[in-house]
N, C-alpha and C positions, 0 to 999 in steps of 0.2 A: 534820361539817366537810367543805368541798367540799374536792375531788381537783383537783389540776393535774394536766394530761396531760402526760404523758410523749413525750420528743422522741427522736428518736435523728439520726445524723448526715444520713441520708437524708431526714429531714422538712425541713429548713431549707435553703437554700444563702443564701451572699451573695458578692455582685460590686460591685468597685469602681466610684465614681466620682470622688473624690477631686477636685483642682483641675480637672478635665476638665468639669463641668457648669459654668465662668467661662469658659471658651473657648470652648464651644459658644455660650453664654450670649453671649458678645462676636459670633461671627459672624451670630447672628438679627437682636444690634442693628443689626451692621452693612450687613446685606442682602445678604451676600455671595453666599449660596443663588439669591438672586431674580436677582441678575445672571448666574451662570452657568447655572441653568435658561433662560434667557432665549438666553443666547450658546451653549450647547453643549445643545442641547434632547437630551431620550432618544428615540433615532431608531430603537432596534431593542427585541428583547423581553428587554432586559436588568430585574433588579430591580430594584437602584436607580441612582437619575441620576445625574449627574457630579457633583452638585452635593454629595450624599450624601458621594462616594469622597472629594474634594478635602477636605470637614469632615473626613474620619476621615483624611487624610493630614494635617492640621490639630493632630490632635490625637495623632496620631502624635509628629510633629516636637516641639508642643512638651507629649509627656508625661512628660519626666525621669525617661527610661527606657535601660534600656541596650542596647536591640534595636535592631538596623543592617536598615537598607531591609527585606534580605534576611529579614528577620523579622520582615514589616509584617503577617501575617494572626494570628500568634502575640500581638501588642497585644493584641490586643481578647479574647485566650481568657478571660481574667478579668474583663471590662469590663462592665459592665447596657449594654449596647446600645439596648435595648427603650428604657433612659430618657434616651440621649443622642440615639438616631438618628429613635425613633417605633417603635410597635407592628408586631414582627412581622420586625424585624431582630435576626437571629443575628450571632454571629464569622463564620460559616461564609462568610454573604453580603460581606464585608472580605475576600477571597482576591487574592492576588498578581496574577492572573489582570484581575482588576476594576481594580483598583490602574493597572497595565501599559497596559490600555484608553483610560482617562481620562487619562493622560500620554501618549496618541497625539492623543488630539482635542485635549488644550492646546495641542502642539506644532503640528496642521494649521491651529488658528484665529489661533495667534499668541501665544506668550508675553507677548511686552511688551503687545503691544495687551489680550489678556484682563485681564492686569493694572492698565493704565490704566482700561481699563473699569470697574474695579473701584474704581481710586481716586477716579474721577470722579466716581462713582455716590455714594460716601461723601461725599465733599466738599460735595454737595449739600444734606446732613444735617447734619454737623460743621463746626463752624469750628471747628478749631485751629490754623491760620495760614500762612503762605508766606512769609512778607518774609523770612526767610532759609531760603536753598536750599543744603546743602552736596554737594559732590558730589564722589567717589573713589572709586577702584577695589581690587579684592582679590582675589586668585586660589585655585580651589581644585585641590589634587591630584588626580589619579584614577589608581587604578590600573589595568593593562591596556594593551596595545600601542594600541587605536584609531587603526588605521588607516583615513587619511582617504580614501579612495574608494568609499564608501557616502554611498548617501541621494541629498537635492538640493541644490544650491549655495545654499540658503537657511541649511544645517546648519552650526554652529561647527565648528572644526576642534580639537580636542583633538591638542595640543601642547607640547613644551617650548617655554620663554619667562623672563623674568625672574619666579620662580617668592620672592614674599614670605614664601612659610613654610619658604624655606631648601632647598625638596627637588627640587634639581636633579638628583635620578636619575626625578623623576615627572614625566610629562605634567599638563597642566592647562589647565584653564579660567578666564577672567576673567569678573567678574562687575563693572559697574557700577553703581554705584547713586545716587541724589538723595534727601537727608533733610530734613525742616523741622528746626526749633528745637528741637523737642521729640523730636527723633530716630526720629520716622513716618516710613517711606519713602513716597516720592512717583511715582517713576519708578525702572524694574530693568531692564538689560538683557543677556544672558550674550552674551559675544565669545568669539572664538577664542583660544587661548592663547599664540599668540604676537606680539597686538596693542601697538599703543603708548597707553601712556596719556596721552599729549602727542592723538594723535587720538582716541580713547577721550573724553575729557574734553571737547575741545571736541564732539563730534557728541551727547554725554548731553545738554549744555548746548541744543544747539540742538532738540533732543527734545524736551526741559521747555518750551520756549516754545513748540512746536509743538502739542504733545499736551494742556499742562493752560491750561484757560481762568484766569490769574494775573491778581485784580482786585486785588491788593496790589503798592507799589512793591516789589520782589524782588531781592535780592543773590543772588548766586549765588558760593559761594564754595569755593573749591579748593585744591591745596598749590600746590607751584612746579614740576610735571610739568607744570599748565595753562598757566603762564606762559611764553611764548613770541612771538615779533614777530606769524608768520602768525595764532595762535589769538586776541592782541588783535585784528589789521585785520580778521580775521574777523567777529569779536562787535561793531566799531566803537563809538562812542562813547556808545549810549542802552540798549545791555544791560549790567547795571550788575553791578560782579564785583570780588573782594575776594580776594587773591593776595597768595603770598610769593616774588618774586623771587628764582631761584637766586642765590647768592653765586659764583655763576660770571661773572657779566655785569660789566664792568670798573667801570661805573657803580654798583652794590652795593658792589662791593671798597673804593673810595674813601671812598662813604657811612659806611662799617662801621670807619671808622679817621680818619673828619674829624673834625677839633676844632670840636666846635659845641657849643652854648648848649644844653641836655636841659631841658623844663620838667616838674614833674612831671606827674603824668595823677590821673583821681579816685579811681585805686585803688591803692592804697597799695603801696610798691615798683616803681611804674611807673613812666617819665618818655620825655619824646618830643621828637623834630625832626620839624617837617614840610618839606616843599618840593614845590612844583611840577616835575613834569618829562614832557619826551617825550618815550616811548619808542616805537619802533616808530612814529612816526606820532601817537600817541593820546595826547591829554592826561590826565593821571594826579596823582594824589597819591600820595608815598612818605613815610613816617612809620619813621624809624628809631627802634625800640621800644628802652630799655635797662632789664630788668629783675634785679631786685636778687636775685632767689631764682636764679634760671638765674647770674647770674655766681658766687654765691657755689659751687655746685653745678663749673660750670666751674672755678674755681681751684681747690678741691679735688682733683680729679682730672688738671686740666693735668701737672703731672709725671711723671702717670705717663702720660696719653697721649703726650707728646710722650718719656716711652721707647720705646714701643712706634712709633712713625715712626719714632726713630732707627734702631732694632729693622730695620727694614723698608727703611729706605734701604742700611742692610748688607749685607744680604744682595743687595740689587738693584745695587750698585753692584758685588759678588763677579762676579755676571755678567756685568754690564759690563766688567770688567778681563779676563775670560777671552775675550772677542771679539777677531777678527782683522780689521783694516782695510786694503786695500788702499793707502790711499795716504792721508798726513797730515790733509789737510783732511775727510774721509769721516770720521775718528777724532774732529775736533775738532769736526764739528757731529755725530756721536751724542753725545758728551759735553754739549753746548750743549743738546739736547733733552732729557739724562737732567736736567738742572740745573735745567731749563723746568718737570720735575715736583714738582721740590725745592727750590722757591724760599727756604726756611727757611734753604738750607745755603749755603757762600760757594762760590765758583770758582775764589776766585783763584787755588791754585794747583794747577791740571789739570796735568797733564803727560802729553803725548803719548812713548810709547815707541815705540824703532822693535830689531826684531832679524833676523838674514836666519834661515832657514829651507830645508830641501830641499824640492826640487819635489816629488819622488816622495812626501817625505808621511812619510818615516822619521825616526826620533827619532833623538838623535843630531849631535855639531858634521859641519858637511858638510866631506866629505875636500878635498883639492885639484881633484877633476876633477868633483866633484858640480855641479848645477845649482841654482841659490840662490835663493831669490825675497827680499824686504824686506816685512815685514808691521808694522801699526802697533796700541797698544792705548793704552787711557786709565786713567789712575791719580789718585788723588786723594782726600785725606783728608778724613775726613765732618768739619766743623765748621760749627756753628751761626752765623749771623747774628744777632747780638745786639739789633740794631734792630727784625729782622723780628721776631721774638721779643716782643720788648716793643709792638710794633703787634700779634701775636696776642691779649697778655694786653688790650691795650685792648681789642678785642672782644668781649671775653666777656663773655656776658648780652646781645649786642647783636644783633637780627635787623631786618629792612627788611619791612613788609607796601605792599602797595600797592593802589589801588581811580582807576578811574574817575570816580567821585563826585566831581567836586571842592568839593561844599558837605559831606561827611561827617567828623566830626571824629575828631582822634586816637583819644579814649578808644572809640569806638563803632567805629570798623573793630580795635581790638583785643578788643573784648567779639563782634565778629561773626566775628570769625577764630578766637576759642577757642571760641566753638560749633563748629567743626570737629568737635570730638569726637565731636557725637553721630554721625558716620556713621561715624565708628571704634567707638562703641561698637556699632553696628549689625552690624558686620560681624564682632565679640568674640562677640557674641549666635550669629554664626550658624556660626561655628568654636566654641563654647564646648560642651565634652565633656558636660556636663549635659543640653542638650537635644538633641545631636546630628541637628541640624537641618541642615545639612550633610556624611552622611555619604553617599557614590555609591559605588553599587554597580551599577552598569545596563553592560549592554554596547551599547546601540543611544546614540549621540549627539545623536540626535532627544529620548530620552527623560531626556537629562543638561540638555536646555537645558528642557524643559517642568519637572522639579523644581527647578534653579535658581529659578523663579517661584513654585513652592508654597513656599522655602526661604525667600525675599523677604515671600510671603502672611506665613508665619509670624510674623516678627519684624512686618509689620504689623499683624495682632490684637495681638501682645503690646505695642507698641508706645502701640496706641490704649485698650487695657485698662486700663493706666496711667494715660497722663494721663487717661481718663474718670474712672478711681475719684481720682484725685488732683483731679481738674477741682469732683467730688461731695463730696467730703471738703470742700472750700474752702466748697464752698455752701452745707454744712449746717452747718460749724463744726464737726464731730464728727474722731474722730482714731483713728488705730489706732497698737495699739503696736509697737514697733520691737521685734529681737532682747534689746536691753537693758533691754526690759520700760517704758519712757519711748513716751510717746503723741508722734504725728508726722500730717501732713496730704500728707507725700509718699513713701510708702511704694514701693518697688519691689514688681513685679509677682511677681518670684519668691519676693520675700518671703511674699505674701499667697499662692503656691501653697503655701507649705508650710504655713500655716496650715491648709489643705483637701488636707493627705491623707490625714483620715480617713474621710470621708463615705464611706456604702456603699447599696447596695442588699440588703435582708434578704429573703428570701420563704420561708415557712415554710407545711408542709401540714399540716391540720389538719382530719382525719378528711378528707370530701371536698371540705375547703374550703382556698383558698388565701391568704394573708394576704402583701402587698405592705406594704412602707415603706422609709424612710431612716432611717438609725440614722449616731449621733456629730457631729449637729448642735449645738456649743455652744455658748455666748451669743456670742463672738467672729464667729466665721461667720455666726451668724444674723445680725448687725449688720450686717454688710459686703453681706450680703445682700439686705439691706434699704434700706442705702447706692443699691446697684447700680441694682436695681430690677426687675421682672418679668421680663425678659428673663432673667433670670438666677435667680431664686428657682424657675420652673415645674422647674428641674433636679431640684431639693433637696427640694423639699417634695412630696409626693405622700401622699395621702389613705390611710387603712388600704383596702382594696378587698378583696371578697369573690369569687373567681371558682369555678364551677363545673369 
């Protein structure tokens, strides 16, 4: 009877590759390699090219892992290098060092420009579409003093600023961004952090007409930080853009509480007024949306919001009665202004106090020879306006979007303005603790703005990995199944990572020979991999190979 040879732990090792051979697999498709070889050439006797480091900071970002920058060379300690990167690549050659290097050349050639490079280069290959461009900004924290007098005035300035994730003891950076339809970034570009998103917004805007050749008619759509008189007369009447006017502008206010005629719209709970109007100059359509799930969601909660302003008027109005005014009128228009913010509450009965007071400032009625001054204060009990009240409940469920387009009808600038989300969801993606794809740890701010754009890269592979395997599912009719075990043709992408984390790389010695494979290939993966197509199977499948 033949003998099996006997293993011990020394003969064998294995190294992951899990969903990491679909992200490399994605970047070949997409040629990402060839255009940075191309733009950041290897100019010294370094091992590998830039192009190499950017894929392993690639797969870094998104290996759903829980290692911060700081532990970018530890990644790869467990990783088959040899079958993600090519023959003859170690961890050792992934060191902080290399890493560091290649986010100095991104930052000298140009973040945004390498990036565009990149985008444009794909584009040329894929069509997944333009006609809607959504565009918003997001800030990220950093810790560390960065102090701004280093580098060259091309460098962002790491800063406090209106800080979105709440952390107003942290400096930060903003980051804007342009998504398609399908929530691919188009265009990235990292600001200073204490820019305005009112200018932020329009200069992205005029970026994207600049930078990408757009043979589709193209909306380009943004919240109501866009919306503004200058940033319309700017864009003028034939770049075409799809906005939610503040409910600040008097002309909103009015819209949001006239009694007009709502017709429905073709999605159920929707209904609409349209009109013509000019704002700033530019002719425009304004469509006041009333939808039936936002009001109901609003009245539900109205009472207790409008506790919490009364809440808030109290205390604000305690401070105001503690104030000292020189002379009647001074008392009556603070009071007139505090009113101005509290439109909700009535006036009628203010009442201006007057009491005299010692000069010197000592408490106490002043004697007969003291020196007295007359001081005034405002008093006045918080009561609701009953009217205004019932004009807020009319509002509810009710928002004003607005677009240039004047041949674009209701239902379609509301189905183009809730795509909005994908670049909220873009920006979930790259704050989102799983991939930490956004975590900074760099002290030079040269090198905070070059990974800003690998952060960007990122969600673009994932981005396009998606809808490709979604684009492939469609065209072959095949399905993959979802958590709840039910077949689906739109699968998320992190879904299908988690289906591939077990793939590995086996190499076992064997006498003086060496036996290479992949092990924990199962019918599920093999399919998807087959879905995918070559690009992405040379990861996974590797031949038994004999080496000396």
């Amino acid at each position: 009877m033949e003998k099996f040879p006997q293993f011990t732990s020394q003969d064998f090792t294995s190294r992951q590759i899990g969903h990491l051979g679909l992200v490399a697999g994605m970047i070949d498709e997409l040629g990402i390699s060839a255009v940075i070889d191309e733009e950041l050439p290897k100019t010294r006797d370094h091992i590998l090219p830039h192009s190499k480091v950017v894929t392993a900071m690639l797969l870094n970002g998104l290996g759903f892992n829980e290692r911060r920058l700081y532990f970018f060379s530890r990644f790869f300690t467990n990783l088959s290098t040899e079958q993600l990167f090519g023959p003859g690549v170690t961890p050792e050659h992934l060191n902080d060092d290399v890493l560091l290097r290649t986010l100095d050349r991104i930052y000298d050639y140009g973040t945004t420009d390498l990036f565009n490079r990149i985008v444009m280069n794909v584009m040329k290959k894929f069509q997944f579409g333009t006609h809607m461009l959504h565009a918003d900004t997001t800030s990220f924290s950093v810790h560390g003093d960065y102090d701004n007098d280093e580098e060259d005035f091309r460098t962002i300035q790491i800063a406090y600023g209106h800080n979105k994730d709440l952390r107003w003891d942290l400096k930060q950076f903003v980051l804007s961004m342009v998504t398609n339809q399908h929530g691919i970034p188009l265009f990235a570009q990292p600001y200073s952090g204490n820019e305005s998103d009112k200018k932020i917004l329009l200069e992205t805007i005029q970026k994207v007409k600049l930078n990408l050749n757009l043979e589709d008619k193209a909306y380009y759509v943004a919240d109501s930080a866009f919306y503004t008189g200058p940033n319309l007369q700017t864009l003028g009447q034939h770049t075409f853009w799809i906005s939610h006017p503040p409910a600040t502008i008097d002309e909103v206010k009015t819209l949001l509480v006239a009694d007009v005629t709502m017709v429905p719209g073709k999605e159920e709970g929707y209904s609409f007024h349209e009109r013509l109007v000019n704002y700033a100059g530019i002719e425009q359509k304004w469509v006041l949306v009333h939808s039936e799930k936002r009001r109901a969601a609003s009245e539900k909660n109205y009472p207790k919001n409008l506790d919490k302003r009364l809440d808030k008027a109290r205390k604000s109005l305690k401070k105001l009665r503690s104030k000292e005014f020189a002379c009647e009128p001074d008392a009556q228009m603070a009071a007139r202004l505090w009113f101005d913010d509290y439109p909700y509450l009535s006036a009628d009965k203010i009442q201006i106090l007057s009491r005299t007071k010692k000069c010197n400032g000592k408490k106490g009625r002043p004697g007969k020879d003291d020196s007295v001054v007359t001081v005034y204060s405002v008093d006045s009990p918080i009561e609701v306006i009953p009217e205004v009240i019932e004009q807020e409940k009319t509002r509810l469920g009710r928002f004003v979007l607005a677009t240039n387009d004047l041949d674009l009808d209701a239902d379609s600038i509301l189905k183009y303005y809730k795509g909005q989300q994908s670049v909220e969801r873009g920006f979930r993606f790259l704050k989102d603790k799983s991939f930490r794809v956004a975590e900074v740890f760099l002290k030079k701010k040269s090198r905070i703005e070059a990974l800003s754009m690998i952060m960007v890269l990122c969600l673009f592979v994932y981005a396009i990995a998606e809808w490709y395997l979604r684009s492939k599912l469609k065209e072959t009719g095949k399905t993959v199944n979802n958590q709840l075990n039910k077949p689906i043709q739109n699968p998320t992408m992190k879904w299908i990572f988690t289906l591939f984390m077990r793939p590995a790389e086996v190499t076992v010695s064997l006498n003086s020979h060496i036996l290479r494979f992949i092990v924990n290939l199962n019918e599920e993966v093999t399919q998807i991999l087959e879905i995918m197509g070559q690009s992405f199977e040379k990861y996974y499948f590797v031949r038994p190979t004999r080496e000396m």
